[in-house]
N, C-alpha and C positions, 0 to 999 in steps of 0.2 A: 310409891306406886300402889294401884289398887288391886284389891283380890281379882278384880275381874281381870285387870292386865296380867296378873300372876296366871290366870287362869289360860291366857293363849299361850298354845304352844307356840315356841320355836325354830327355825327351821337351821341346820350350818350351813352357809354359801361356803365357795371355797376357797376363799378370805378365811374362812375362822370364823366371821361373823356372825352374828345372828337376827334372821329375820323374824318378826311376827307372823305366824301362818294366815293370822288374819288383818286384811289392814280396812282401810275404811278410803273410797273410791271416790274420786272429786269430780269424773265427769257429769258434765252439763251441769254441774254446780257453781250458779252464777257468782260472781262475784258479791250482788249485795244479800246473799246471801248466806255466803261463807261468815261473816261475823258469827252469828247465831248458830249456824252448824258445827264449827271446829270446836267451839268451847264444851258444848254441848258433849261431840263426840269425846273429847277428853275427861270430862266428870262421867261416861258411860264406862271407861277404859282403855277407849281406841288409841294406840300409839305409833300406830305406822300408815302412814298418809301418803295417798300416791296423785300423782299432778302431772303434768306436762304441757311444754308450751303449747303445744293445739288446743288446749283446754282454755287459755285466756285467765285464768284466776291465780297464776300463780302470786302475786303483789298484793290478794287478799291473803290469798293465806299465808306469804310469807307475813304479814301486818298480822293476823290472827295467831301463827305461833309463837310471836314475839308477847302475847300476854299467857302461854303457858305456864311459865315460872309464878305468874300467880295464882297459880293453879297448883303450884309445888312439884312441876314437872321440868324437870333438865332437859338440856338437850340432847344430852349422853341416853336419856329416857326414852326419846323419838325417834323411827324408822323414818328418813324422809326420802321418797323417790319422784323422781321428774324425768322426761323425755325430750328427746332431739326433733324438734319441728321438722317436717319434711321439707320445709324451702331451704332447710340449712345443712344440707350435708355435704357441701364441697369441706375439705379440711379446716381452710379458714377461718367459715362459717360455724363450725362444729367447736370451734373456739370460744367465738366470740359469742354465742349466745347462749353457750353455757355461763360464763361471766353474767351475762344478762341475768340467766334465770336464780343463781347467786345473787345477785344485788336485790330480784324480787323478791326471793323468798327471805331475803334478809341473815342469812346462812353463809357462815365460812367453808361447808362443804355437803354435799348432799349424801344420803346411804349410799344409794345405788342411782345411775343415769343409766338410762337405755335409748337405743335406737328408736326409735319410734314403729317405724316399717322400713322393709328392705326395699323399695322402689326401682324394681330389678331393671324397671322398664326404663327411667330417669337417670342421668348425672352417668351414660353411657354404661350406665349398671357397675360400675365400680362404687358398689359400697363398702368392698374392702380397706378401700381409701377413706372412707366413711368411718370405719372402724379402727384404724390406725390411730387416728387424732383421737377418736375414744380411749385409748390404750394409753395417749400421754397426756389424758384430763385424770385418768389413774395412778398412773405413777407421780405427779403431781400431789397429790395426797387432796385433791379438792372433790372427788369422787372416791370413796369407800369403797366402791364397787360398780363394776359395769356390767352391762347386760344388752340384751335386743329384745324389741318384741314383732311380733307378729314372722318369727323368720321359721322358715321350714329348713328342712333336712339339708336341701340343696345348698340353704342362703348361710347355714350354720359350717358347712363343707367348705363354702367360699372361703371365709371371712377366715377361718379357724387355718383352712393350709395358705393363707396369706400371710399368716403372720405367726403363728402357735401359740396363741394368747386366745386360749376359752374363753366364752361369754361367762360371768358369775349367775345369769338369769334370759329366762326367755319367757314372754307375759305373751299368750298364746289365749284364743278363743278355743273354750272349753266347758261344754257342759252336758248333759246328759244324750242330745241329740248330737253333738261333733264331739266323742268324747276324746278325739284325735292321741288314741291310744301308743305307735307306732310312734310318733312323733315325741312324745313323755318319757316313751323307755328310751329314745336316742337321746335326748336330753340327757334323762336320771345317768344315762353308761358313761357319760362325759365328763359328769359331777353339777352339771347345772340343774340349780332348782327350778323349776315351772310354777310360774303365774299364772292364774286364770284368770281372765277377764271375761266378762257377761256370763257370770259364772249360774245364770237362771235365762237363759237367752231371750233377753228380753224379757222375760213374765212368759215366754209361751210355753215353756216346761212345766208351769208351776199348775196348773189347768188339767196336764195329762194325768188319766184315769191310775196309772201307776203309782203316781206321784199325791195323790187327792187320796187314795187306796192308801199308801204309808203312814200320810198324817196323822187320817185318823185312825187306824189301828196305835200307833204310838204315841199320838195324842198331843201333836205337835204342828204347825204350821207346815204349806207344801214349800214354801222359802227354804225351812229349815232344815227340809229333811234332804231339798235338793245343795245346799251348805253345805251341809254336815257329808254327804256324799262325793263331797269335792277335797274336806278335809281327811275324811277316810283316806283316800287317794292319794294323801301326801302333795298335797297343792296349794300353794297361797293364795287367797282369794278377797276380792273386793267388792264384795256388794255397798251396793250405793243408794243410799235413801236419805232425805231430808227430812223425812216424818220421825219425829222422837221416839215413836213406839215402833217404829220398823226398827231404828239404829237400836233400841233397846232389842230386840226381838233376834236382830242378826249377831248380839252377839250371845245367846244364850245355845252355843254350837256347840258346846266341851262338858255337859252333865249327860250326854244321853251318847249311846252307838248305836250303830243302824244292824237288825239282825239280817242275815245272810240272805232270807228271801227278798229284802227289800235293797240289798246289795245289787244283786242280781235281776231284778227286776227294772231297776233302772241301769242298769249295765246295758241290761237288752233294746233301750230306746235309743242307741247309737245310730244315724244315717248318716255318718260318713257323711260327704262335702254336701248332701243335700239338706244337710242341717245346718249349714251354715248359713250367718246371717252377714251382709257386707263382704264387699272383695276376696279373694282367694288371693293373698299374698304374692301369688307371679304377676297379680293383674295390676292390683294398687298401684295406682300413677297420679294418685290427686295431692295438689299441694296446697296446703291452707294452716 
């Protein structure tokens, strides 16, 4: 493994396991694409790679982790996580397309699967039935670990007095503008770690005068400084670029700290749901 892999921390799920704080994000990363990028991302360091079947790539990249090894990376080496499509969450279905996304990725067993979203609205809002068949792709030994994403306080309350089986993870929209504070600490008190997805909401964090104000006083990228501000926090996070010098750039997060004005300073750029970008999770009812 490389210094740089050495160089992410680790996060404990409560498995035992250990996840990469940092992983490297596949969305809208097309398929003929991915050749060029995964290799790429693994001579930078990246070992933990997140996918899911609404993304459409998983068959490249399971095709692309299969030449790791000549790359002198195990599998034992790789974080591999993938999601539960939203047309598949009847039981059955939550079977079967995990198999599916096994056969693409070319993998006897994935880290972590998560729900995708909680589609309160869809499948008579029994995603607790959604989560059941989760629980026996786990005990299975063909999932490491399970998880939900996009589920709030309410949908975590559901699933959890259904059954008493925690989620190991929940991959939650978070970033300087929804820093969905409340929602982190109900997590962290349960033992599950928090993922942040569009961990730069879209690029429009990166622009605010706060954030433009940090770089250059510290001399650093506003990417990096809003990264590093997530990693602070105790968050696993996936920034996603296809550009060589961004994937270099995103993982140069663990030689510098953020001192406390610049803490605080984007702490204070919180708006709550108006900062959210994409559905409020009770609303989410699309399937694709």
């Amino acid at each position: 493994m490389t210094a740089a892999d050495n160089a992410i921390p680790r996060l404990a799920l409560s498995t035992g396991a250990l996840i990469p704080q940092l992983g490297f994000g596949t969305y809208k990363v097309t398929e003929d694409l991915i050749p060029q990028v995964i290799p790429a991302a693994i001579s930078l360091g990246y070992r933990h790679f997140d996918t899911a079947q609404m993304y459409q790539n998983e068959a490249a990249l399971g095709h692309a982790l299969t030449q790791t090894q000549e790359q002198g990376v195990a599998r034992e080496d790789l974080f591999i996580t993938t999601k539960l499509n939203n047309q598949n969450h009847a039981p059955a279905d939550v079977h079967r397309s995990f198999k599916q996304s096994l056969a693409d990725l070319q993998l006897d067993y994935v880290d972590l699967f998560l729900v995708h979203w909680p589609l309160p609205k869809l499948y008579d809002g029994k995603y607790d039935e959604t989560w059941k068949a989760m629980i026996e792709i786990y005990q299975s030994g063909q999932a490491k670990a399970i998880g939900v994403s996009n589920f709030e306080r309410n949908h975590l309350d559901k699933i959890i007095d259904a059954t008493g089986f925690v989620p190991h993870a929940n991959q939650i929209q978070i970033h300087p503008y929804l820093a969905s504070n409340e929602l982190r600490e109900y997590c962290k008190s349960l033992g599950i770690v928090v993922e942040a997805w569009s961990p730069i909401s879209r690029g429009k964090v990166l622009s605010d005068p706060a954030v433009t104000a940090a770089a250059n006083r510290l001399g650093r990228t506003a990417a990096q400084i809003v990264l590093r501000w997530a990693i602070e926090r105790g968050d696993v996070i996936f920034p996603k670029s296809v550009n060589p010098e961004r994937m270099k750039e995103n993982m140069g997060l663990f030689d510098f700290t953020l001192d406390s004005e610049t803490r605080k300073a984007l702490d204070s750029l919180d708006q709550g749901e108006a900062g959210r970008h994409g559905p409020h999770p009770d609303e989410a009812d699309f399937l694709r």
